[in-house]
C-alpha positions in Angstrom: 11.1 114.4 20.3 12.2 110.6 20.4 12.6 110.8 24.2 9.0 111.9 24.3 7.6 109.6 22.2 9.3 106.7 24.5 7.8 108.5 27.3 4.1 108.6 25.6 4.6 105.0 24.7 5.9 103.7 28.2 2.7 105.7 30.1 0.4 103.9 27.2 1.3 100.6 28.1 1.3 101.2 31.9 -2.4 101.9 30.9 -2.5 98.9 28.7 -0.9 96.6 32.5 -3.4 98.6 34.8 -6.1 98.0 32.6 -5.8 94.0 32.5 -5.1 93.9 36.3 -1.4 94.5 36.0 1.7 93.0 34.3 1.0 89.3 34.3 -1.9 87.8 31.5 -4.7 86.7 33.4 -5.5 82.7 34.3 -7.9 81.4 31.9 -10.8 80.8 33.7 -12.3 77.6 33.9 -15.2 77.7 36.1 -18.5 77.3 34.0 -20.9 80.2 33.5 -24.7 79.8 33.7 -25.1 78.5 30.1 -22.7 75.9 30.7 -24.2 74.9 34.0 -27.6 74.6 32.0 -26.3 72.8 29.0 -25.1 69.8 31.7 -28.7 70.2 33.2 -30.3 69.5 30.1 -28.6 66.4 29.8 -28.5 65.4 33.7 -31.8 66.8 34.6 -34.3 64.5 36.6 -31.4 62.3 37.7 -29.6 61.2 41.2 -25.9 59.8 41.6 -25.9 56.4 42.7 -23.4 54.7 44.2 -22.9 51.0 43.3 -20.4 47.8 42.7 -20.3 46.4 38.7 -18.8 43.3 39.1 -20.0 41.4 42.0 -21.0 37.3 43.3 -23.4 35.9 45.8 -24.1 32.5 47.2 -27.2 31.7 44.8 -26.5 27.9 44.5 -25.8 26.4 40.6 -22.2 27.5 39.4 -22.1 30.6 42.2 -19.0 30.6 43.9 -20.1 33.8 46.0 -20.2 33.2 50.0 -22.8 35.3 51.0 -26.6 35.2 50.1 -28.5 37.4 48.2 -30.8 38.1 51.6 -27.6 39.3 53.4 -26.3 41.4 50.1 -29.5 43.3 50.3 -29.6 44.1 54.6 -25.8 44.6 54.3 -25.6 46.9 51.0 -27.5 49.9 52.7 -24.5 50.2 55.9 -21.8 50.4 53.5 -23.7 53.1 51.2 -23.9 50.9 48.4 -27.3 51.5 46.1 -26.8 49.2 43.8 -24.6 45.6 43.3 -24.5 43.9 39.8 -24.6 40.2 40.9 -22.8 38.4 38.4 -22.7 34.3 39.2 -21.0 32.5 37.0 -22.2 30.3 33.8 -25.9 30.9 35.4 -29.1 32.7 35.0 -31.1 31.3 38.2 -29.9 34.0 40.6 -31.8 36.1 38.6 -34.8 34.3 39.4 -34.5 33.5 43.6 -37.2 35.0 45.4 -34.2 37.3 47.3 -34.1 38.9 43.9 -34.9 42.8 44.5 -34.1 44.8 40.9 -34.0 47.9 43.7 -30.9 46.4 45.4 -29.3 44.6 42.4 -28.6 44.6 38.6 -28.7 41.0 37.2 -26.0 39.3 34.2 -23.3 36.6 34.6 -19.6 36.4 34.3 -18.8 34.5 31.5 -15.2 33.0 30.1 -13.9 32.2 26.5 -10.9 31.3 25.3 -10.6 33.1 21.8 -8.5 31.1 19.2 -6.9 33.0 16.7 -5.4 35.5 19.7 -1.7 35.1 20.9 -1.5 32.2 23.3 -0.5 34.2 26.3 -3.6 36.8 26.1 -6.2 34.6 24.5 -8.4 34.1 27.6 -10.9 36.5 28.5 -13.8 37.2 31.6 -16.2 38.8 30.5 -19.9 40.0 32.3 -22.5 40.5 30.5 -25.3 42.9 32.3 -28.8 42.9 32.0 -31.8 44.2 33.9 -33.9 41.4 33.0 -33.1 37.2 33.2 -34.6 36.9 30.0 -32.1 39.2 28.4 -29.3 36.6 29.4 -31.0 33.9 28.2 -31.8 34.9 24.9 -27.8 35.7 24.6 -26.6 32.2 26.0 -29.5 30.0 24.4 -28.8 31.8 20.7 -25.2 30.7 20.7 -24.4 27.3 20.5 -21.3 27.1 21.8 -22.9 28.2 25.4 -24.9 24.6 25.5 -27.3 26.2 27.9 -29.2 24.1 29.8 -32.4 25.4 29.7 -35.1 25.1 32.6 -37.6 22.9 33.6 -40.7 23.4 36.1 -38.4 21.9 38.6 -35.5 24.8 38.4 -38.5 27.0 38.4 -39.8 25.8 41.5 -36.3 24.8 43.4 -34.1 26.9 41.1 -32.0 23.4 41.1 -29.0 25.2 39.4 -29.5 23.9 36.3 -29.9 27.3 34.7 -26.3 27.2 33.5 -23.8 27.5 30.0 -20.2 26.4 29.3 -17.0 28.8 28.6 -16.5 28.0 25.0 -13.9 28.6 22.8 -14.6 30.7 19.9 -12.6 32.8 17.0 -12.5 36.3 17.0 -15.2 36.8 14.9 -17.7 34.9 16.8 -16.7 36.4 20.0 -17.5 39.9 18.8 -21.0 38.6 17.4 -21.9 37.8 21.4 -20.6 41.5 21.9 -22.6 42.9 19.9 -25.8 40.4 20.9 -25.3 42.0 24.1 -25.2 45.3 23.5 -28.5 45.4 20.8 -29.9 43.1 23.7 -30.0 45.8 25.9 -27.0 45.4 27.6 -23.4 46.4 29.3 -20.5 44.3 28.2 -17.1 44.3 30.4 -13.8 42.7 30.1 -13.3 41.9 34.1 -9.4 41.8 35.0 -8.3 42.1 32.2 -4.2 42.2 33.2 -4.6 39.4 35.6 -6.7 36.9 33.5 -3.2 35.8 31.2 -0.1 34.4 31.3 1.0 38.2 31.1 0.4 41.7 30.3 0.4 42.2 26.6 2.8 44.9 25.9 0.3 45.7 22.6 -2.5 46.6 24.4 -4.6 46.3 21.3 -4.9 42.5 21.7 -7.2 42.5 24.0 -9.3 45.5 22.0 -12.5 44.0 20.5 -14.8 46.8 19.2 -16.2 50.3 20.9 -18.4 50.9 23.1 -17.6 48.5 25.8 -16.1 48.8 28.8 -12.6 47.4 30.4 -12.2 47.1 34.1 -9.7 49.6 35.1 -10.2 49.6 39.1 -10.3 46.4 40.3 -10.3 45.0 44.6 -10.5 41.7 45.0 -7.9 40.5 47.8 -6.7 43.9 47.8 -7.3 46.3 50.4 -8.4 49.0 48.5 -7.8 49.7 44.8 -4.9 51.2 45.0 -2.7 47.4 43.8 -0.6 46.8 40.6 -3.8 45.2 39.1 -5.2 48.5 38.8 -2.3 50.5 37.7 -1.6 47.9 35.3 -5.5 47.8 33.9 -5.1 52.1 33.7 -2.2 52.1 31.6 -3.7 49.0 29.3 -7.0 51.4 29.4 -5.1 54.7 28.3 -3.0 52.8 25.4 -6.2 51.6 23.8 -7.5 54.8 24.1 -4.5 56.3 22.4 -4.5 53.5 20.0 -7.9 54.6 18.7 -10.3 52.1 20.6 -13.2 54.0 22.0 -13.8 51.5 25.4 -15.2 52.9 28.8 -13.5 52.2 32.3 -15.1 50.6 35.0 -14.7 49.2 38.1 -15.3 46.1 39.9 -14.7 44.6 43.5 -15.1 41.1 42.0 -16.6 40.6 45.3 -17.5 37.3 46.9 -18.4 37.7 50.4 -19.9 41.0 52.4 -20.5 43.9 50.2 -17.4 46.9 50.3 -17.2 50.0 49.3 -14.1 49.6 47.9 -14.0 49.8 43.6 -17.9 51.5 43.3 -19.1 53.0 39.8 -21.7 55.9 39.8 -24.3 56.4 37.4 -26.9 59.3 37.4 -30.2 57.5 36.7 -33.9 58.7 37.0 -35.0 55.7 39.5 -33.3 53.3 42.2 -33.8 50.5 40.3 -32.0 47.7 37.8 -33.9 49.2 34.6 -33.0 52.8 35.1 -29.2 52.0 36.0 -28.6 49.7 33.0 -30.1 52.3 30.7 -27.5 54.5 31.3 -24.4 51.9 32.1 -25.1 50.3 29.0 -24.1 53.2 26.9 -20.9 54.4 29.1 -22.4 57.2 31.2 -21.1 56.4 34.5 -18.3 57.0 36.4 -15.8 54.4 37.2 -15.2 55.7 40.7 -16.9 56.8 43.9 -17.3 60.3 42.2 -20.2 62.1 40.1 -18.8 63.4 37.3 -21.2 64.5 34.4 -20.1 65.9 31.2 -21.2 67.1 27.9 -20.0 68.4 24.7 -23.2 70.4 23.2 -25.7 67.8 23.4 -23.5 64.5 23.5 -22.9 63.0 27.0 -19.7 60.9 28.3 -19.2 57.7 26.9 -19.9 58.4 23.4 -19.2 60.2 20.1 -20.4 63.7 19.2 -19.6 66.9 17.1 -16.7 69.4 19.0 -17.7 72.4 16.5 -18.3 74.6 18.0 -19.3 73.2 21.5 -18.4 73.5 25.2 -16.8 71.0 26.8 -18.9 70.8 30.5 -18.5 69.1 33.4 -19.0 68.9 37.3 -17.9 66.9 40.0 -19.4 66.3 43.2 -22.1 63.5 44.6 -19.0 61.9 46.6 -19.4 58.8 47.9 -20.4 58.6 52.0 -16.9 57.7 52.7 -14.9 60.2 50.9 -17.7 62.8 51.8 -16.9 62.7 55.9 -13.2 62.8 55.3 -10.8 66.0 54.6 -9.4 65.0 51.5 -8.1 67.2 49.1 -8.5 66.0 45.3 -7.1 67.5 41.7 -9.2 67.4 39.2 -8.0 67.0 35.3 -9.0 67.6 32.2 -7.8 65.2 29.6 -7.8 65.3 25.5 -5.0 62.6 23.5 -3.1 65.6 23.6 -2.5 65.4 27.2 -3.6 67.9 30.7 -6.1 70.7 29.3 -6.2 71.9 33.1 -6.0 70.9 36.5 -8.2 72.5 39.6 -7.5 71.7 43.5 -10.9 71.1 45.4 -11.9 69.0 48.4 -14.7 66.6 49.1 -17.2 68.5 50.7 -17.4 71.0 47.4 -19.4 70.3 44.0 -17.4 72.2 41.3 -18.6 72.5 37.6 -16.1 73.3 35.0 -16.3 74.7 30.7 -13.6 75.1 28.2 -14.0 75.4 24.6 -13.7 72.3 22.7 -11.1 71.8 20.4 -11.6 70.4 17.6 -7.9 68.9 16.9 -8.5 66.9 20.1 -9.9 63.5 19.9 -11.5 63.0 23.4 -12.1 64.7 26.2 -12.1 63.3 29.6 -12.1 63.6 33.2 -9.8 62.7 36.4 -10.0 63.1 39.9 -7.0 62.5 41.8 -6.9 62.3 45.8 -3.7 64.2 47.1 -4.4 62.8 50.4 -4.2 59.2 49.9 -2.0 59.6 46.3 -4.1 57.8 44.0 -6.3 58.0 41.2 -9.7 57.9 42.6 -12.2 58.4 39.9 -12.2 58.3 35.9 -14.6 60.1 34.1 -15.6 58.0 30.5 -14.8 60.0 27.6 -16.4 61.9 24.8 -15.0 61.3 20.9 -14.5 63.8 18.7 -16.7 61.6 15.8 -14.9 64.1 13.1 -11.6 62.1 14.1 -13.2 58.9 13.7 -14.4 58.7 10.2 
């Protein structure tokens, strides 16, 4: 009787094998199903990757330091498959104001400096851009702070733009420098930390010195004199980036060529806006939905899009990636795509850059953030970075 109950119960769970496809659990399948697809359509719909540079300087006259004008940004930007170029002179507003000025070509805001006071010595000086889609946005900032001294305009600079359009790096405290944050942001625009592990005497080895508040964005790929942005700069950036995040800062990455002369393809951010132009761009960038990376990525949780907080109960966790950049599009490459939560790697997925893949799990509410990599296999190095969603349960 025994050996026939063994045999019964060895023929049951050859059933049980067969019936799941055989002795091995199946791979959880991570390829998004038509409700997912339309839940990242109803966040997405009605908009176009663009490919563009965030951090960026032209010849313009005033305090520029940029060698090329902003006639030969604009007939140059198109060849290299750039949409977009944030030209961000220094101290100034003028640039803003040249008739070359084309809010179809270029998104307008200044790189600013500040030495902040009551930070340790060695990581107490900070770059900083501020980006606008209008002059006047960046003149209301630098005119309503006192420590900027702007020089405001006459008819003259209207006429000549004589380059006296133009504001000091101050020193401030803490405190005050998080008021010009925040200015910016309710001002209707994107604040970046530029560089910010080349700026200092050193590193800081607590990255949360150089944190200020959310819901700003840190320069994680950065190009300037570097042939691409594959440099110690931007290794050192991605590690300062992922310690704040596990720290509990909720900051975006971005990516800037800091460029001065031609326009390169070489540290591009891509935003899905509704329009080609400066307004569109900046309402999206300002609020950390954009890619730091050559890359679409979109992704949602329910209703909440990258770069901000939103509710994981019972939500998906959606993304795609595709929309590559001309240059990665015509080559072979071969990329690995990540999931990430502070827990670590949800999932990784091989594709190359001719495909457009769109990816669900089921979010977890333990986690604190989800967010995306893309990785290129050919080249080793970390192409793309995906801004994350917060779990806003964790961060009550």
């Amino acid at each position: 009787m025994k050996k026939f109950l063994s045999l019964m119960l060895a023929f049951v769970t050859v059933l049980a094998l067969c019936a799941c496809g055989g002795g091995e659990p199946a791979e959880p399948n991570y390829i998004a199903n038509a409700a997912d697809v339309a839940q990242l359509e109803a966040l997405y719909g009605g908009r176009t990757a663009f490919h563009g540079e965030l951090h960026d300087h032209s010849d313009s006259g005033g305090t520029s330091d940029g060698k090329q004008s902003l006639s030969v940004w604009k007939a140059t930007m198109p060849g290299v498959g750039m949409d977009y170029a944030a030209i961000l002179d220094h101290r100034q507003v003028l640039h803003m104001y040249l008739d070359a000025w084309d809010d179809n070509f270029f998104i307008g805001g200044s790189e600013a400096a500040t030495t902040v006071i009551d930070r340790p010595e060695k990581v107490n000086r900070y770059h900083y851009n501020m980006v606008f889609a209008e002059p006047e946005q960046l003149e209301a900032i630098v005119s309503s702070f006192e420590e900027y001294k702007f020089h405001e305009w006459t008819e003259l600079d209207r006429e000549g733009c004589g380059g006296q359009m133009h504001f000091n790096y101050p020193q401030m405290t803490a405190a005050r420098f998080n008021e010009v944050i925040t200015a910016v942001k309710e001002n209707g625009g994107l604040f970046v930390i530029p560089h910010p592990c080349s700026t200092n005497e050193e590193v800081p080895t607590n990255a949360m010195e150089l944190y200020f508040q959310d819901y700003i964005g840190y320069e994680v790929f950065y190009g300037y004199g570097n042939p691409d942005s594959n440099n110690w700069k931007t290794d050192a950036n991605y590690k300062l980036w992922t310690d704040m995040l596990a720290g509990g800062a909720r900051v975006w990455a971005s990516a800037g060529n800091d460029g001065h002369q031609f326009p390169e393809a070489k540290c591009l951010s891509t935003v899905y806006s509704e329009e080609g132009n400066a307004q569109s761009h900046i309402t999206h960038l300002r609020v950390g939905d954009f890619t730091a990376g050559p890359i679409g990525i979109k992704m949602s949780v329910g209703q909440t899009p990258m770069g901000t907080s939103g509710s994981f109960e019972n939500n998906r966790v959606v993304f795609s990636v595709g929309d590559f950049h001309q240059d990665i599009a015509m080559q072979k490459y071969t990329f690995e795509v990540s999931l990430h939560t502070d827990k670590g790697v949800v999932f990784t997925y091989e594709m190359t850059g001719d495909q457009a893949m769109t990816f669900a799990v089921d979010a977890d509410t333990a986690a604190k953030f989800y967010r995306v990599e893309v990785y290129n296999k050919t080249l080793k190095k970390l192409t793309a970075l995906g801004n994350p969603i917060w779990n806003e349960a964790k961060y009550q």
